[in-house]
N, C-alpha and C positions, 0 to 999 in steps of 0.2 A: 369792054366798056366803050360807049359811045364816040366818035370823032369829036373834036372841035372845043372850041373857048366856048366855057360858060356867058351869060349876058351877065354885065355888068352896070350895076343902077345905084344912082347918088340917095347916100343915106342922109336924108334932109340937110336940116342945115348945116349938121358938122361936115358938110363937105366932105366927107370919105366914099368911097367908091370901092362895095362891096359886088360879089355875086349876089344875082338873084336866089339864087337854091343856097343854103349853109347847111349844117348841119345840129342840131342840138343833142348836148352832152350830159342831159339827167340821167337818162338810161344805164347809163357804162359806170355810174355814182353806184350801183348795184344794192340802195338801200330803197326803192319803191318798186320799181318793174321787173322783180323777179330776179335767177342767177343770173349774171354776167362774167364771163371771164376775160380778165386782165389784156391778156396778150390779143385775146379776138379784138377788142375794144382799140387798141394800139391798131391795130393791123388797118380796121375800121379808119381810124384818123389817117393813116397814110393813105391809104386809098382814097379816101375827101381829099388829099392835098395833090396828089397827082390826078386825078380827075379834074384841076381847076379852083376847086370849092376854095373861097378862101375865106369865110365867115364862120365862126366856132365858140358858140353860144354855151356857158355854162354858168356855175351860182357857187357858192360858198357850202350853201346847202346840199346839192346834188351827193351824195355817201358821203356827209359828213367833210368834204374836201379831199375827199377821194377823188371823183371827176378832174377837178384842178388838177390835182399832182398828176394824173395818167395825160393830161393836155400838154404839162410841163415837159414830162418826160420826155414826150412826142417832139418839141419844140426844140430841143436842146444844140443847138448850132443853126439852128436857122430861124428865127424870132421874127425878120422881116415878111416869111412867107404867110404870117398868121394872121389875119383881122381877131384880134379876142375881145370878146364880151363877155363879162360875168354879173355876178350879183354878190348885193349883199342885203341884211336886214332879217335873216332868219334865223341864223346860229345865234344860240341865247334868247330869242323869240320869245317873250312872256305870256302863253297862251290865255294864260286865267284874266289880267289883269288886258289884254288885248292893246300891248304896251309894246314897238321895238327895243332891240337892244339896244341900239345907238341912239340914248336918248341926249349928248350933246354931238356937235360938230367935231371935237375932239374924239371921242369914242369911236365913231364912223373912220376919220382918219388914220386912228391904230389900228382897225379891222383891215382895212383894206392894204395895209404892210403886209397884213397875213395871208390873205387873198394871193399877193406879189409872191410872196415868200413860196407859197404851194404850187405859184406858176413858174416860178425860179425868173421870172421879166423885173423889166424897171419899173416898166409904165403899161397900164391897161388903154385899148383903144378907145375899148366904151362901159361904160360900169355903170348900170342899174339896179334902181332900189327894186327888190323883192317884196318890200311891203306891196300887197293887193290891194288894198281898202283904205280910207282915210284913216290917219293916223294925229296922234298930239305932237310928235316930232316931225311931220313935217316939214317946218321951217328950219331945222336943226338939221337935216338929211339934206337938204338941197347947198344949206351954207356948207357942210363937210363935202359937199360934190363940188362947187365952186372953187372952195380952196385946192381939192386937188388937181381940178384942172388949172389952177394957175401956177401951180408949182409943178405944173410936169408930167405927174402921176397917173393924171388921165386925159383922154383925149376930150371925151364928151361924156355927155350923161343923160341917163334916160329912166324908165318908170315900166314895168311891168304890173299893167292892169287893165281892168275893162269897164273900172267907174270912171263915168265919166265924168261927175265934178270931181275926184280927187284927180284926174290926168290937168283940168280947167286949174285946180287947184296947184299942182305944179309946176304948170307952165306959169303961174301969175308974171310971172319975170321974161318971160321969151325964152327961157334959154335950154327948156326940154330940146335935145334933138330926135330923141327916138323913142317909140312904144313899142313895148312888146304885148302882144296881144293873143287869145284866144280867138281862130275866124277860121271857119271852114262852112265845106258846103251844108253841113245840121247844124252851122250856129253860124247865122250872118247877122247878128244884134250889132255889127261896131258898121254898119252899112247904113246907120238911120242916122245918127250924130257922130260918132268917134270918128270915122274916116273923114267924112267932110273937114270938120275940125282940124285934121293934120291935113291935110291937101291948104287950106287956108294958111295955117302955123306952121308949114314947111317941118314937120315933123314925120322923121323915117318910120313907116311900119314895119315893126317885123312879125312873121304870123307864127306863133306856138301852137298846136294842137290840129295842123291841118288836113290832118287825118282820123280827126275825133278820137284820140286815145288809141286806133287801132281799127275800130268799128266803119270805118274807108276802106280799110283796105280787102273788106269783103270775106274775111276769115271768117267771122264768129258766127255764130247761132244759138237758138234759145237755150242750148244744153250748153255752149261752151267752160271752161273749166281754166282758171287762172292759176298759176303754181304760187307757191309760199311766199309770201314777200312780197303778192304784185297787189298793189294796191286797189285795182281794177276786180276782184273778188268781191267786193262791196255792192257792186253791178248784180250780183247774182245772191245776196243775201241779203239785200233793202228792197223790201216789195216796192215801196215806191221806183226805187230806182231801175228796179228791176224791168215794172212797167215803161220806162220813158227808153230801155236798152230795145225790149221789143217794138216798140212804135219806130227807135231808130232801122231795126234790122228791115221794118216794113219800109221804109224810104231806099236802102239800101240795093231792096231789093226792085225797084221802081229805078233807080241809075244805073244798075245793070245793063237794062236796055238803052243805056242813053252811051254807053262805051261805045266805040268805033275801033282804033287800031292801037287803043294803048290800054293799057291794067286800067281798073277802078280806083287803085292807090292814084296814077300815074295823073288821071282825071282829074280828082281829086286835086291835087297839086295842081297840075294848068289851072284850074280854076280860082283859085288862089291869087295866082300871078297875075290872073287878068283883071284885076282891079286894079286901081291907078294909083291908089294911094300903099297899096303895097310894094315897099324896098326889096324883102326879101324873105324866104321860107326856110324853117329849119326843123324839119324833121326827123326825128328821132331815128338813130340805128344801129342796133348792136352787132351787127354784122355786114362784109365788108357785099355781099349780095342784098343786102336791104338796100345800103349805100348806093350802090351800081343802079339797081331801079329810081332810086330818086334823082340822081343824078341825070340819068336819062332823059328826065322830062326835061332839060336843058337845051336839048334836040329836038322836038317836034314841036309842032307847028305850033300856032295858039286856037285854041277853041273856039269852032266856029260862032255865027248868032241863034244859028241853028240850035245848035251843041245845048249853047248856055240860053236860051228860051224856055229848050226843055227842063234844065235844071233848077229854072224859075218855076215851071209848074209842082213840081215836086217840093223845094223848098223854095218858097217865094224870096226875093227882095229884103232884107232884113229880118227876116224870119230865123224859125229855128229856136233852138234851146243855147243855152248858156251849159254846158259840159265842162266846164271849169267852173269851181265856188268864185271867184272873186275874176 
């Protein structure tokens, strides 16, 4: 593994000071992207923590609060070493009625004992709503974040989405400190309004998906084949979708030529980090060698203008698809 201290960069207004690289923990939940095994996933978290990584991003949702517990376990004598983020707003989700669960400030409160409870901690560092889209509880989620940040429970709080009045719409108060976001090199939509906005709003970016589900990292092709349980099979069964997977592989194949001395995943990632408004990346990895390459990119240089001009030809300035529903 790589020499050296990861960069470390202030997650907006809450004032906390994360790595740049973290790690995200839906994966190891083992109920969307396919088997995972237990112990790999462990071994996974140790490895982000002796590598430096100290940002460890998961949800309630993630295998049902499976993720949690495997976080916890991990955690167990040493709590200090962990920046943790999680989520809540999905467990119990009313799909049909398009209604959160927590529809008082009290509800939200008792969730997130249980949140603690799976993390075996006191207090969460940063704890965001899951809800994607505007919502009727709105105002009910941000008073139940409020309250637990004053009682201790949590450090700050934050909004996993990529609308942008409902992000407008949370902050009405000032007191968002962080987005979590969809952004990568085939979706730079949050480069036209949403970034500026937190650069203005002092709000932490953090980027979900910056390896487009996988399709960065330069594995797939038009035949690819998803195993049981990966959610990402949908790619290869929805004509539409299926279309907009080939138009990506053609871009894919146009960054190839734009590598130099690091992987297309690794590229991927620097380019990420080299926007200003982004705190910090958390890519996904169920293994302690996925881990290792992401890490990496902590180590080299940043992308030249060179680099990233070309990557502007390919996918321009705000361009790209939305790869993520919400």
């Amino acid at each position: 593994m790589a020499e050296g201290k990861l960069n470390i960069r202030r997650l907006g207004k809450s004032g906390f000071q994360v790595t740049e690289i973290g790690i995200g923990l839906w994966a190891i939940g083992g109920n969307e992207w396919g088997p995972v095994d237990d112990q790999n996933s462990l071994d996974t978290i140790e490895a982000a923590l002796q590598a430096g990584i100290t940002f460890f991003d998961t949800a309630d949702v993630y295998g049902f609060g499976h993720s949690e517990k495997l976080l916890g376990q991990a955690m167990k004598g040493r709590r200090d070493e962990f920046f943790v983020a999680t989520k809540v707003g999905w467990i119990g989700f009313d799909s049909d009625n398009f209604i959160s669960a927590y529809e008082t400030p009290e509800k939200l409160v008792e969730a997130v004992e249980n949140n603690l409870e799976r993390l075996g901690i006191d207090h969460i560092d940063l704890l965001q709503s899951h809800i994607h889209t505007p919502d009727p509880n709105t105002k009910n989620l941000i008073e139940g974040f409020q309250r637990l940040q004053a009682s201790g429970k949590i450090g700050a709080y934050g909004l996993s989405s990529s609308n942008f009045e409902f992000i407008k719409e949370f902050n009405a108060d000032g007191g968002l400190s962080a987005l979590q976001i969809d952004y990568s090199i085939l979706n730079r939509t949050a480069e036209k309004e949403i970034f500026p906005y937190c650069l203005e709003n002092d709000i932490g970016v953090i980027v979900r998906g910056p390896l487009a589900m996988g399709i960065l990292t330069g594995k797939f092709d038009e035949g690819s084949q998803f195993p049981e349980g990966d959610f990402r099979q949908r790619w290869m069964k929805v004509p539409e979708e299926y279309q907009i997977f080939l138009e990506d592989l053609k871009k894919v194949e146009g960054l190839r030529d734009v590598v130099e001395d690091q992987s297309l995943a690794q590229m991927a990632l620097q380019f990420v980090l080299s926007h200003p408004a982004v705190t910090t990346v958390i890519p996904g990895a169920k293994t302690v060698q996925q881990l290792e390459q992401n890490v990496a990119v902590g180590h080299l240089p940043p992308l030249s203008r060179e680099v990233l001009d070309k990557i502007d030809a390919i996918v321009p300035p705000g361009g790209g698809r939305k790869i993520w529903p919400a």
